[in-house]
KEKE-77090 format. One line per 3 residues: number of its first residue (from 0); their letters; for each residue x, y, z of N, C-alpha, C. Coordinates in nm, 2 decimals, decimal comma. Atoms other than C-alpha are relative to their C-alpha. Layout:
NUM) A) X:Y:Z:X:Y:Z:X:Y:Z  ...
This chain:
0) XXX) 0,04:-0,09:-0,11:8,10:10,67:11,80:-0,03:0,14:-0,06  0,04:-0,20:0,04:8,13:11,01:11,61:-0,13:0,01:-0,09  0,15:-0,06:0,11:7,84:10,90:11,32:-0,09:-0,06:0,14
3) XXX) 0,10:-0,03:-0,10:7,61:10,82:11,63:-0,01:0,08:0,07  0,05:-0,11:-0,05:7,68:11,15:11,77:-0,04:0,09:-0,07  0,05:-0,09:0,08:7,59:11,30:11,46:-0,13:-0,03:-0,05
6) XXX) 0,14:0,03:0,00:7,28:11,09:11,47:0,02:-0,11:-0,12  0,00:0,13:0,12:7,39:10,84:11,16:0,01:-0,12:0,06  0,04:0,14:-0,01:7,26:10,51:11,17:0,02:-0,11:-0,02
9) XXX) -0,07:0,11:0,10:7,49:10,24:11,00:-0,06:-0,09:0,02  0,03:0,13:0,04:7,28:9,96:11,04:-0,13:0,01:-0,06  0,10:-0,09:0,08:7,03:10,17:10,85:0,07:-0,02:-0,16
12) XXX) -0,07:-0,02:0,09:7,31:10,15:10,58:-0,10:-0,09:-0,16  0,07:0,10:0,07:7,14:10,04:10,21:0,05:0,08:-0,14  -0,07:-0,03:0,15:7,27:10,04:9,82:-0,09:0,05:-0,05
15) XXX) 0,08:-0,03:0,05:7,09:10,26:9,63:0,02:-0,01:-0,17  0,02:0,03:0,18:7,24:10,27:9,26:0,16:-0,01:0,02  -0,13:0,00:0,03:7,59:10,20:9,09:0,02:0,05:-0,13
18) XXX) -0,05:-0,04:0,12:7,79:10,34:8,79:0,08:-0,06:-0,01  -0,12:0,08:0,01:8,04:10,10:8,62:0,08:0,14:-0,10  -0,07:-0,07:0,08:8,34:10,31:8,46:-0,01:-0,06:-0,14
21) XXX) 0,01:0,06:0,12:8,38:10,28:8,10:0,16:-0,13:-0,04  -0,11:0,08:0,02:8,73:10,15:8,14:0,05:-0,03:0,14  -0,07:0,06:-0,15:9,00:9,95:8,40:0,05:0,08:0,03
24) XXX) -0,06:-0,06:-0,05:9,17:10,12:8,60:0,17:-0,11:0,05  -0,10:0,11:-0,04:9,55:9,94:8,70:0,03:0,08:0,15  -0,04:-0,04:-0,15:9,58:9,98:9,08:0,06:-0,07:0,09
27) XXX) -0,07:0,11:-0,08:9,77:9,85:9,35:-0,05:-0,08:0,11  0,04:0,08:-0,13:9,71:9,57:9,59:0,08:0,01:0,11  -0,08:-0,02:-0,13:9,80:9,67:9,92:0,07:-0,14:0,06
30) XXX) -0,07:0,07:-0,08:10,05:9,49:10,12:0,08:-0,06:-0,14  -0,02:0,05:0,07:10,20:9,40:9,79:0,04:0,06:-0,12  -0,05:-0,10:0,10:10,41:9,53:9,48:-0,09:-0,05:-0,12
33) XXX) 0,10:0,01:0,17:10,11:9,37:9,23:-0,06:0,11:0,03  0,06:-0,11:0,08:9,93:9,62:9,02:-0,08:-0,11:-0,09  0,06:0,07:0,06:9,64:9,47:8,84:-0,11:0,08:-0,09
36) XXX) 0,14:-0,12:0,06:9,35:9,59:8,62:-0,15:-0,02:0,08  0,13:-0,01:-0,09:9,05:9,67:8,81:-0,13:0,04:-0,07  0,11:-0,05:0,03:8,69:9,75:8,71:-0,06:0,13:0,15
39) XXX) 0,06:-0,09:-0,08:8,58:10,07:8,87:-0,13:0,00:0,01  0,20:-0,03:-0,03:8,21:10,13:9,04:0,00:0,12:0,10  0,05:-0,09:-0,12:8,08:10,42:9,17:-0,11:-0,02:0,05
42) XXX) 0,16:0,05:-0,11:7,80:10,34:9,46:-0,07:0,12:0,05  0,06:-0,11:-0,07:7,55:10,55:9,56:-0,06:-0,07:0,16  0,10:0,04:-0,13:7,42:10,43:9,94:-0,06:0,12:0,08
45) XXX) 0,08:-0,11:-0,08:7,20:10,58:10,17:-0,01:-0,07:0,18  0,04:0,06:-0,16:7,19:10,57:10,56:-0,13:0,10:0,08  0,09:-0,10:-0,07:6,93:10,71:10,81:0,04:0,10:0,12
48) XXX) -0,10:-0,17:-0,02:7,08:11,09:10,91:-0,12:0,07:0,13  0,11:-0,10:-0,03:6,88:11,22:11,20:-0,15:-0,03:0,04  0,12:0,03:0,02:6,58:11,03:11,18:-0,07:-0,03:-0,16
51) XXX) 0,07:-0,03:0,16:6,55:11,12:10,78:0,10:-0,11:-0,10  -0,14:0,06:0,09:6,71:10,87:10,53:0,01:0,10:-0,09  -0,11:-0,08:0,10:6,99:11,06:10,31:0,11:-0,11:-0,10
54) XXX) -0,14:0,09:0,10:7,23:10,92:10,00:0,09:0,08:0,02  -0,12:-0,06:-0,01:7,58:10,95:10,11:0,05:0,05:-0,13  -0,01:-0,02:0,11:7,71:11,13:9,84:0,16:-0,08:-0,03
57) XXX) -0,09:0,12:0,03:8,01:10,89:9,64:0,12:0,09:0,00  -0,12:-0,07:-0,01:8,34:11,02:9,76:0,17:-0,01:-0,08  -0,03:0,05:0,03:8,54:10,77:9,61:-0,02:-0,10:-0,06
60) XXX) 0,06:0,11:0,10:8,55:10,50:9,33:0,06:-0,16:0,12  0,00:0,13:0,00:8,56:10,13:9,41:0,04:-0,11:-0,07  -0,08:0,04:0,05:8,79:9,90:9,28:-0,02:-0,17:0,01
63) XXX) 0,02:0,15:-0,06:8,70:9,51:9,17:0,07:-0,05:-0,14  -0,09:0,11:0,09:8,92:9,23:8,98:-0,06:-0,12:-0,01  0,01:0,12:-0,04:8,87:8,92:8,90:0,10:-0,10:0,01
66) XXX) -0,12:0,09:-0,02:9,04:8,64:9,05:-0,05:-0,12:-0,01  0,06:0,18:0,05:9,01:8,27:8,96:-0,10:-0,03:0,01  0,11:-0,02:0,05:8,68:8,38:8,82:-0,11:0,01:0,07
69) XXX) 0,08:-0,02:-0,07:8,55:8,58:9,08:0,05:0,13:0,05  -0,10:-0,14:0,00:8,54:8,93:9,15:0,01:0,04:0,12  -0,10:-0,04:-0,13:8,73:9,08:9,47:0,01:0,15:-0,01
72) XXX) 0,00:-0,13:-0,05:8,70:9,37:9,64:0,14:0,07:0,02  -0,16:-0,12:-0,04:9,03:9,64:9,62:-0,01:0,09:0,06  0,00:-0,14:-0,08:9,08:9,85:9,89:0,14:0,08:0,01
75) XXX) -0,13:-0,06:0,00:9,37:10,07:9,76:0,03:0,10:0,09  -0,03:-0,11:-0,08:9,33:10,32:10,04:0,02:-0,06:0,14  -0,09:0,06:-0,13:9,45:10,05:10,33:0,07:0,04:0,03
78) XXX) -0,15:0,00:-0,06:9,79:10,08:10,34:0,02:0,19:0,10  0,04:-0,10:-0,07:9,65:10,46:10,49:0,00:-0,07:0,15  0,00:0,04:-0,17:9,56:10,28:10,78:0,15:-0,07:0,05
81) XXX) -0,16:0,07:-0,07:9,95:10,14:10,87:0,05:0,12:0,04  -0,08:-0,15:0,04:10,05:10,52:10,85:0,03:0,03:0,18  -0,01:-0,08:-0,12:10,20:10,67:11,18:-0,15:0,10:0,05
84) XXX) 0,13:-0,09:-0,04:9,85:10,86:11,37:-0,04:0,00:-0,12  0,13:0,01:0,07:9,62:10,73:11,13:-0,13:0,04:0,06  0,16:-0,02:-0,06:9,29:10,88:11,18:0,04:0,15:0,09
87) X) 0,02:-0,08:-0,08:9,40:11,18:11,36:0,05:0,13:-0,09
């Protein structure tokens, strides 16, 4: 509701470029006391702002493993969302 009153367009949403880190990172899997090694990516995407497409600029890295030879998305900033007034 709030990026369509700012006029952003999410289904406009599209990958423009990525940066792989040079090394892993060991991070945690939410809901869970594993810690694993991760390959970091920074994404550049772009959505359409207004009428004008814009690249979101990359706020945070992106976190992927592989698991039984396949790589898997880490989202170590979930366990945010369990938090007492999340989002407010």
């Amino acid at each position: 509701m709030l990026a369509k009153a700012m006029g952003i367009d999410f289904t406009s949403l599209r990958f423009v470029s990525s940066r792989v880190a040079p090394r892993q990172n060991r991070v945690k899997v939410s809901g869970t006391h594993l810690r694993v090694l991760a390959t970091v990516v920074w994404m550049t995407l772009s959505v359409v702002e207004g009428g004008k497409r814009t690249n979101l600029p990359p706020n945070s890295p992106n976190y992927f493993a592989r698991v039984d030879g396949k790589w898997r998305y880490i989202d170590d900033q979930i366990g945010n969302f369990l938090k007492p007034n999340c989002g407010s």
